[in-house]
C-alpha positions as CSV (number, residue, x, y, z in Angstrom):
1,X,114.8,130.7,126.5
2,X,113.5,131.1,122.6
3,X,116.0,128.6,121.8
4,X,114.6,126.0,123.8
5,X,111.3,126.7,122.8
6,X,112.0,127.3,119.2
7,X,114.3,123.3,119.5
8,X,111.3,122.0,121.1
9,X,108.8,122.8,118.8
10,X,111.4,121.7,115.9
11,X,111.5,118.4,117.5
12,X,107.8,117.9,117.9
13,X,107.7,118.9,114.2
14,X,110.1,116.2,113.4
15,X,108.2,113.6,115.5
16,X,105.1,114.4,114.1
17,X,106.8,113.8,110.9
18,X,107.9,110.8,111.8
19,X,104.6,109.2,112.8
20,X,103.2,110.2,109.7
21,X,105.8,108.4,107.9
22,X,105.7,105.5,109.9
23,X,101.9,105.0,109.6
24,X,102.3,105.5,105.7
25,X,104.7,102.8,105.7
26,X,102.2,100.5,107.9
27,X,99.6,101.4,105.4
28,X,101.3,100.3,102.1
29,X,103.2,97.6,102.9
30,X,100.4,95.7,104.6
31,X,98.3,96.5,101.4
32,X,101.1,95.9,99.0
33,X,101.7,92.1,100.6
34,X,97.7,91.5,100.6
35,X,97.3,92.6,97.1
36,X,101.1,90.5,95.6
37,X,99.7,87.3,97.4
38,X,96.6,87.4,95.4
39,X,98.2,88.5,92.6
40,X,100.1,85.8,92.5
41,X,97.6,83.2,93.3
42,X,95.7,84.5,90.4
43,X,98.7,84.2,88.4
44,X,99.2,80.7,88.9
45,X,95.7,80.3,88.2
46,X,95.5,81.7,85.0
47,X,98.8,79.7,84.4
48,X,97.1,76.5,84.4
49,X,94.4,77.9,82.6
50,X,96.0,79.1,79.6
51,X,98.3,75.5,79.6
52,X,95.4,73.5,79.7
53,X,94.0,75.6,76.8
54,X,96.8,75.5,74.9
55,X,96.9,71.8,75.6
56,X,93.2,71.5,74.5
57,X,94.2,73.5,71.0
58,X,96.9,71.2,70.1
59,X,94.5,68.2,70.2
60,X,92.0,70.1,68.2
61,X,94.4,71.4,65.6
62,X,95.4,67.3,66.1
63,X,91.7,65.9,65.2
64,X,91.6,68.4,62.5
65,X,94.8,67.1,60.8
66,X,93.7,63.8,61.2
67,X,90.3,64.8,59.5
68,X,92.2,65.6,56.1
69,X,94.1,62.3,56.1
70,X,93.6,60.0,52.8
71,X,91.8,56.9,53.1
72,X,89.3,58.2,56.3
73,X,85.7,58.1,55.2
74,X,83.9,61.3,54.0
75,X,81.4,61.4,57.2
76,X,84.5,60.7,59.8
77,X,86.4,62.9,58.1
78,X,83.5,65.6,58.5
79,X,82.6,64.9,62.0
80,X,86.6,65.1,63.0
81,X,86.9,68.4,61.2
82,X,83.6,70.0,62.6
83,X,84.4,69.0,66.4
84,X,88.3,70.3,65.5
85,X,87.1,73.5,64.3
86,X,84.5,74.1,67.2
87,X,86.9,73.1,69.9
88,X,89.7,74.7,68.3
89,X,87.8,78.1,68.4
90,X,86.8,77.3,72.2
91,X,90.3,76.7,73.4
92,X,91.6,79.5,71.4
93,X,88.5,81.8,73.3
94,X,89.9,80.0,76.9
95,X,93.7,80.9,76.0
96,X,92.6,84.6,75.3
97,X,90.9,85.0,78.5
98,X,93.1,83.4,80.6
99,X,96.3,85.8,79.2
100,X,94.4,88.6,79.9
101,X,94.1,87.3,83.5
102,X,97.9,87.0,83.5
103,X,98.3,90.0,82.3
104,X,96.3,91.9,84.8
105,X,97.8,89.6,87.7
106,X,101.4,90.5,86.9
107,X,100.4,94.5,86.5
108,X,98.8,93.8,90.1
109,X,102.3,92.3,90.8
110,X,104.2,95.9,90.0
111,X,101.7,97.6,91.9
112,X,102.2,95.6,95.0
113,X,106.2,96.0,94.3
114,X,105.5,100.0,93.6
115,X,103.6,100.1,96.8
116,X,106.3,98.1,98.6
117,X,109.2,100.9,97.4
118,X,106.7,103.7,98.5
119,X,106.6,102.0,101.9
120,X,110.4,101.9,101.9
121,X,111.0,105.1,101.3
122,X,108.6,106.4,103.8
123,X,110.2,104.4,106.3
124,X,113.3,105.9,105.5
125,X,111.7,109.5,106.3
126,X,110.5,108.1,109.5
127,X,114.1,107.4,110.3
128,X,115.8,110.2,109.2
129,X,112.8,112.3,110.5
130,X,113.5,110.3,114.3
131,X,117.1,111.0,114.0
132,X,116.7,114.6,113.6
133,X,114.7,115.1,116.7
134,X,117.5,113.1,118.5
135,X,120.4,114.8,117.3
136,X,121.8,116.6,119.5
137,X,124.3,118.4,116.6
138,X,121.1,119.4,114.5
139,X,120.0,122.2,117.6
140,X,121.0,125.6,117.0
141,X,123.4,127.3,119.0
């Protein structure tokens, strides 16, 4: 009779276990997919952001070699390298920022991944954990 007691209270043991691994494994993949899909829509963001200032540099860098041309009159030439200086500096400002946003989204991305491998390997311990209590080998004899 201490056997069967003993095997029962293993097996509640096991599927205790295994409802604590399946609830981890609820917990981080559903937070792991929320957090990747913002990730990533903040990733695409930032894309376009740093494109459009990198775009927005290459015309500035573009007014200011026009400013040193020969032949353009002194005040043009002033006015073309002021406003290429100025918007140069802006754009360059823009593309810093939106890197850093890039940056951060894609660490977000591994975290999401990290949190999606965490949640796979707790779901592996609620199936091994399941199979234990079931096996009919693992009892003692």
């Amino acid at each position: 009779m201490p056997d069967d007691a003993d095997e029962l209270i293993l097996k509640m043991q096991h599927l205790e276990a295994q409802a604590r691994a399946q609830e981890e494994a609820r917990n981080k993949s559903g937070r792991g997919e929320k957090l990747k899909s913002k990730a990533q829509q903040m990733a695409f963001e930032a894309q376009q952001a740093l494109s459009a200032a990198e775009e927005d540099l290459r015309k500035a860098e573009e007014k200011e070699a026009k400013s040193r041309e020969p032949g353009l009159p002194p005040l043009r030439a002033a006015e073309l390298l002021v406003a290429g200086k100025s918007e140069a500096q802006e754009a360059k400002a823009r593309a810093v920022k939106a890197r850093a946003r890039l940056n951060f989204a894609l660490d977000q991305m591994d975290e999401a991944d990290r949190r999606d491998w965490e949640a796979l390997q707790a779901e592996a311990r609620a199936e091994a954990h399941g199979q234990m209590a079931d096996d009919p080998l693992f009892k003692k004899t």
